[in-house]
N, CA, C and O of each residue as an XYZ file, in Angstrom:
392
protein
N       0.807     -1.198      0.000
C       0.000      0.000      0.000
C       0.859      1.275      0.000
O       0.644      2.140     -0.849
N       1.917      1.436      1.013
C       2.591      2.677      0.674
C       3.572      2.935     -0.911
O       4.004      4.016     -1.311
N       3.700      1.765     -1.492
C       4.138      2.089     -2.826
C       3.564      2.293     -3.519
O       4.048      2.575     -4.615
N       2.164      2.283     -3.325
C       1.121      2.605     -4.383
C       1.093      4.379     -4.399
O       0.921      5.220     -5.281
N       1.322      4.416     -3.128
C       1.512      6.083     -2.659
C       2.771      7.251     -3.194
O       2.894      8.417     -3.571
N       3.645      5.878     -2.891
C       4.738      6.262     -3.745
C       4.967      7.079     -5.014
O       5.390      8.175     -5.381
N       4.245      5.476     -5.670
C       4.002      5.513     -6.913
C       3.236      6.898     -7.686
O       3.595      7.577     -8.647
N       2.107      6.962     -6.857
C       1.117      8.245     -7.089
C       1.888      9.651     -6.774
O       1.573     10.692     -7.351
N       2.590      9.601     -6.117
C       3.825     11.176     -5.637
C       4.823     11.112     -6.887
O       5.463     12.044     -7.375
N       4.785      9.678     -7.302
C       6.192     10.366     -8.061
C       5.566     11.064     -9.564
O       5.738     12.153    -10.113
N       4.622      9.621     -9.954
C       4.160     10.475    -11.322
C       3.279     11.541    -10.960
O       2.640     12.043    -11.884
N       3.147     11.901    -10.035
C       2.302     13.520     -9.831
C       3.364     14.535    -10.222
O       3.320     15.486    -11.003
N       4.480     13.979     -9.332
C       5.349     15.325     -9.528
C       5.857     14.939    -10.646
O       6.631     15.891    -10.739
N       6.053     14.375    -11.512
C       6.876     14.381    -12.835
C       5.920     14.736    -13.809
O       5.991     15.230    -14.934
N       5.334     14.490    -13.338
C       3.923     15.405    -14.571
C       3.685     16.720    -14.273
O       3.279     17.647    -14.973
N       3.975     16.658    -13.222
C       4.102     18.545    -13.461
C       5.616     19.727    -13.297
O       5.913     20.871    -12.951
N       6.223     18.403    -13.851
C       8.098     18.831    -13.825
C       8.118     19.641    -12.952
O       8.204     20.795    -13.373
N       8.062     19.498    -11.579
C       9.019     19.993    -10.327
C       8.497     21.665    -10.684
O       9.305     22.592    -10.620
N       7.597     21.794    -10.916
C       6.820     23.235    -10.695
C       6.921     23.585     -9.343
O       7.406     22.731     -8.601
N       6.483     24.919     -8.738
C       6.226     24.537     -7.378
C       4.626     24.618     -7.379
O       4.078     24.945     -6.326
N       4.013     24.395     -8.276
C       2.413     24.131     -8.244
C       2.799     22.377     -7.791
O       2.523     21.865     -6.706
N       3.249     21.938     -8.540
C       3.881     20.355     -8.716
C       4.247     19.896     -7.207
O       3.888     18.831     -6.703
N       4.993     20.852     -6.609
C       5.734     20.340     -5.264
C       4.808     20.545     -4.054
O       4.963     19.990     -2.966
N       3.734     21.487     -4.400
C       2.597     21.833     -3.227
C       1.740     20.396     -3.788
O       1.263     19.578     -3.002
N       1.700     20.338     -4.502
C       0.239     19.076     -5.269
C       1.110     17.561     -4.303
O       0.577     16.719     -3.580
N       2.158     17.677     -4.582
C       2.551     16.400     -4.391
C       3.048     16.345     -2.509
O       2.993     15.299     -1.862
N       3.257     16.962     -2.238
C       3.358     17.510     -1.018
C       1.815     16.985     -0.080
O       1.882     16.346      0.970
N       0.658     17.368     -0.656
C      -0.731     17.520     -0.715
C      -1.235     16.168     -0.284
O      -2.015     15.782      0.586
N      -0.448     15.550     -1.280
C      -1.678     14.276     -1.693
C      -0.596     13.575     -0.518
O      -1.210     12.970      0.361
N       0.814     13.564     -0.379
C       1.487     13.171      0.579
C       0.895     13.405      2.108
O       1.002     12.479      2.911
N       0.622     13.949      2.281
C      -0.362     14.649      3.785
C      -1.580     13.993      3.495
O      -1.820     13.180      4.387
N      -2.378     14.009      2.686
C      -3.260     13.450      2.636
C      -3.474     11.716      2.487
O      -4.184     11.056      3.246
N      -2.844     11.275      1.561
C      -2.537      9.693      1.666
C      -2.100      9.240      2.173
O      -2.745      8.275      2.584
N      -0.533      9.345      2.764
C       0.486      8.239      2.705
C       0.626      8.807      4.477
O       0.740      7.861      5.256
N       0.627     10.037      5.054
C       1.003     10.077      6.182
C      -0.185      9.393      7.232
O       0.373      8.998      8.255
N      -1.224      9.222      7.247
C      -2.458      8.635      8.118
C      -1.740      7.360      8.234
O      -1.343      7.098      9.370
N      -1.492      6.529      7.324
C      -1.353      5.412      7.342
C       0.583      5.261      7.683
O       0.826      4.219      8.291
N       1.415      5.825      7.482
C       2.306      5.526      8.115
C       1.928      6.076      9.655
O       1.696      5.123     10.400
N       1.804      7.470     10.357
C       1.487      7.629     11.664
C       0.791      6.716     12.589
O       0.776      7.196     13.722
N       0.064      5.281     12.486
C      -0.461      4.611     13.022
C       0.384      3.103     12.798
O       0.071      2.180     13.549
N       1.737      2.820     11.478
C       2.041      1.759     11.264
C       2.781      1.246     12.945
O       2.239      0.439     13.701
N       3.555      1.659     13.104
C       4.237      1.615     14.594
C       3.121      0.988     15.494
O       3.164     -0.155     15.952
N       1.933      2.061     15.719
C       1.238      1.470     16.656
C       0.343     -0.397     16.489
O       0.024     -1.260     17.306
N       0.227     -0.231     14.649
C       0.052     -1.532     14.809
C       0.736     -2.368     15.108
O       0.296     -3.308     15.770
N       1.872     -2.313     14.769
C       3.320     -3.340     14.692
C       3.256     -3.770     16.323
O       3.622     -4.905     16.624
N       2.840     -2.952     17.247
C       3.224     -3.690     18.518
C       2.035     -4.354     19.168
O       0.959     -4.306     18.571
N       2.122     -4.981     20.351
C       0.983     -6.008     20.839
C       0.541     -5.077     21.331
O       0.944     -3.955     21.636
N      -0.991     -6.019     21.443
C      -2.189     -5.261     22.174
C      -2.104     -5.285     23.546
O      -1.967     -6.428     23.983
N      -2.139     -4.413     24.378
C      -2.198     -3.892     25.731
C      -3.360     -4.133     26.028
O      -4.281     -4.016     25.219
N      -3.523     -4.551     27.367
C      -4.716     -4.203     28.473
C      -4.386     -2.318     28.480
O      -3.401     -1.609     28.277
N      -6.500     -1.991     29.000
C      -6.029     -1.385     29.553
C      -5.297     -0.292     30.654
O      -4.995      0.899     30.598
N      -5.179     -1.427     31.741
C      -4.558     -1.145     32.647
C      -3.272     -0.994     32.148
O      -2.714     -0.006     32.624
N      -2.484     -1.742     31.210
C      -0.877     -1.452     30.851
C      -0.951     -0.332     30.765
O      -0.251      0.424     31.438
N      -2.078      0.172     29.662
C      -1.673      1.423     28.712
C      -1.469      2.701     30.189
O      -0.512      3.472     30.271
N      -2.352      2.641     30.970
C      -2.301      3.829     31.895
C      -1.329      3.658     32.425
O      -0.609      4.649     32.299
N      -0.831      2.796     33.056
C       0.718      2.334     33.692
C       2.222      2.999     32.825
O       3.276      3.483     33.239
N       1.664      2.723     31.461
C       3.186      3.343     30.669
C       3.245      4.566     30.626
O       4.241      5.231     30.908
N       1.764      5.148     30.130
C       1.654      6.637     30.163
C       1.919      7.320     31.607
O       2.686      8.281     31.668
N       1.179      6.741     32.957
C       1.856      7.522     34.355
C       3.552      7.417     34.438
O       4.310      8.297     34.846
N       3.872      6.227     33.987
C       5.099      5.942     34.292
C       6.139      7.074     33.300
O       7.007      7.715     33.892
N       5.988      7.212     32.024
C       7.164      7.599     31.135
C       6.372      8.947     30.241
O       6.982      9.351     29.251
N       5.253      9.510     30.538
C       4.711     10.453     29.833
C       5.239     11.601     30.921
O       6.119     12.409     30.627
N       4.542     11.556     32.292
C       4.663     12.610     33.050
C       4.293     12.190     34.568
O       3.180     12.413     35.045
N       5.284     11.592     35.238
C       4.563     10.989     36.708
C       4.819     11.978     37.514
O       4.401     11.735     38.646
N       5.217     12.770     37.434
C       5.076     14.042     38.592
C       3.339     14.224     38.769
O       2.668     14.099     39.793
N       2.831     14.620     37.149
C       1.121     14.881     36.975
C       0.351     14.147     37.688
O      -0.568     14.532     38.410
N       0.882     12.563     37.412
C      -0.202     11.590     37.966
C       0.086     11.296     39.618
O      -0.801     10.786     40.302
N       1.423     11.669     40.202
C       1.238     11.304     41.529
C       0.746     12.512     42.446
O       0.403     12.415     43.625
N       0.774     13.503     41.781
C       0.081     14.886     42.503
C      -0.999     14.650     42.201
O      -1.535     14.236     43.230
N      -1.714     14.647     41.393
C      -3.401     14.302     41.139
C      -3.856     13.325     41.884
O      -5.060     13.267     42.134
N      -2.646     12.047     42.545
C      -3.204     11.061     43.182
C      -3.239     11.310     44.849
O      -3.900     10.786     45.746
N      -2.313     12.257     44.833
C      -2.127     12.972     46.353
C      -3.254     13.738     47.093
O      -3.689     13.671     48.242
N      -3.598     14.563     45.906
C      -4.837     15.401     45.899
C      -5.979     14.593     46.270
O      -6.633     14.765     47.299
N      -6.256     13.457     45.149
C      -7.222     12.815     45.107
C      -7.310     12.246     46.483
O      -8.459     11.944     46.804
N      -6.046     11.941     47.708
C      -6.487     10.582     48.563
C      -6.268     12.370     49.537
O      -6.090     11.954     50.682
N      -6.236     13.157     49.586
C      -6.329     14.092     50.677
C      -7.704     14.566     50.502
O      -8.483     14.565     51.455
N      -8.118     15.059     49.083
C      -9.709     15.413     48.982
C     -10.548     14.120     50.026
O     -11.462     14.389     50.805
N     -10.186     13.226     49.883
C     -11.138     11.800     49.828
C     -10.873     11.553     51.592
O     -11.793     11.073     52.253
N      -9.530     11.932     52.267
C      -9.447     12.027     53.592
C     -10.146     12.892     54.073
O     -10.986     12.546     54.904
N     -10.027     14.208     53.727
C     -10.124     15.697     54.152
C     -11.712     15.416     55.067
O     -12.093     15.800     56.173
N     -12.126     14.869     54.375
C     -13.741     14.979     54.272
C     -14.065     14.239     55.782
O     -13.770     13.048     55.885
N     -14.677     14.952     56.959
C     -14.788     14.935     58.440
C     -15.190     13.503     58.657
O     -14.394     12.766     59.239
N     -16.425     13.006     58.218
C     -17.064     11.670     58.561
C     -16.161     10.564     57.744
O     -16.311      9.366     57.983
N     -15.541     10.870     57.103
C     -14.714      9.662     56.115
C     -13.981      9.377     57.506
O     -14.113      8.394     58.236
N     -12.968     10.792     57.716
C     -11.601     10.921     58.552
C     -12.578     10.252     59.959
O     -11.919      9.296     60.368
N     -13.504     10.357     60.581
C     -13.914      9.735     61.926
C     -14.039      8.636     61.457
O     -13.491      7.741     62.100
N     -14.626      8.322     60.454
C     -14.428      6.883     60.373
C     -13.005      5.725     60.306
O     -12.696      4.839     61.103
N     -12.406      6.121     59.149
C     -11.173      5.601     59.276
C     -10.319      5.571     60.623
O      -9.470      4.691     60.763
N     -10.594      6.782     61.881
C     -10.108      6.736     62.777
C     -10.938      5.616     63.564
O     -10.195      4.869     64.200
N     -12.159      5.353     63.661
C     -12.747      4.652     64.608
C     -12.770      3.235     64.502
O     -12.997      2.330     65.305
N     -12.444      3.290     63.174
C     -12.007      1.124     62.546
C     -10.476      1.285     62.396
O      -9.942      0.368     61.772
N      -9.704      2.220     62.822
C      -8.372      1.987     62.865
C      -7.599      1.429     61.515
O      -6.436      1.027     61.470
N      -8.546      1.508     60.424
C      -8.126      0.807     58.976
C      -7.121      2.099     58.417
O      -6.585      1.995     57.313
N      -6.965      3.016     59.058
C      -6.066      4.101     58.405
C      -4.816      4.179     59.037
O      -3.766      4.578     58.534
N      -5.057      3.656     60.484
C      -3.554      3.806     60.513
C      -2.929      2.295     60.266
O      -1.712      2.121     60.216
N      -3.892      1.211     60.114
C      -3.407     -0.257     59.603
C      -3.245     -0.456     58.118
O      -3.408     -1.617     57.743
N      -3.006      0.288     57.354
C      -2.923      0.322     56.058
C      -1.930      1.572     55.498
O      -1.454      1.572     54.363
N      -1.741      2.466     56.337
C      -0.595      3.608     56.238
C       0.421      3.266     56.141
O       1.342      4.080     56.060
């Protein structure tokens, strides 16, 4: 399939001898054809993830500063809150799991 693309860039531009009407046209149909389908070849080429992996690679190697402050936030919002915090104090499951 991408030589068919090829194929279609080259006699585009040789039919319009390296004009720069020629080099925008072929340029064109390049953005339009051939890059969709290479930008996704990679992602097929590799195995399929759960997805729990996928969130794991992205916290891990995208930006884990983001995800462990959002998770900090998240378990202080989720403490903060008066009847949660008496509770966890009164079944002692907060300081047995800390």
């Amino acid at each position: 399939l991408p030589a068919l693309f090829l194929l279609l860039l080259a006699l585009t531009a040789s039919y319009l001898t390296f004009s720069l009407t020629g080099l925008i046209l072929s340029l064109s149909l390049w953005l339009l054809l051939l890059q969709p389908f290479l930008r996704f070849a990679a992602a097929r080429a590799q195995p399929r993830k759960t997805p729990e992996e996928v969130i794991k690679t992205i916290q891990t190697y995208e930006d884990p500063f983001l995800y462990r402050s959002a998770l900090e936030f998240a378990l202080f919002r989720t403490y903060a809150i008066p009847s949660i915090s008496r509770l966890l104090d009164a079944t002692g499951e907060f300081r047995a799991r800390a």
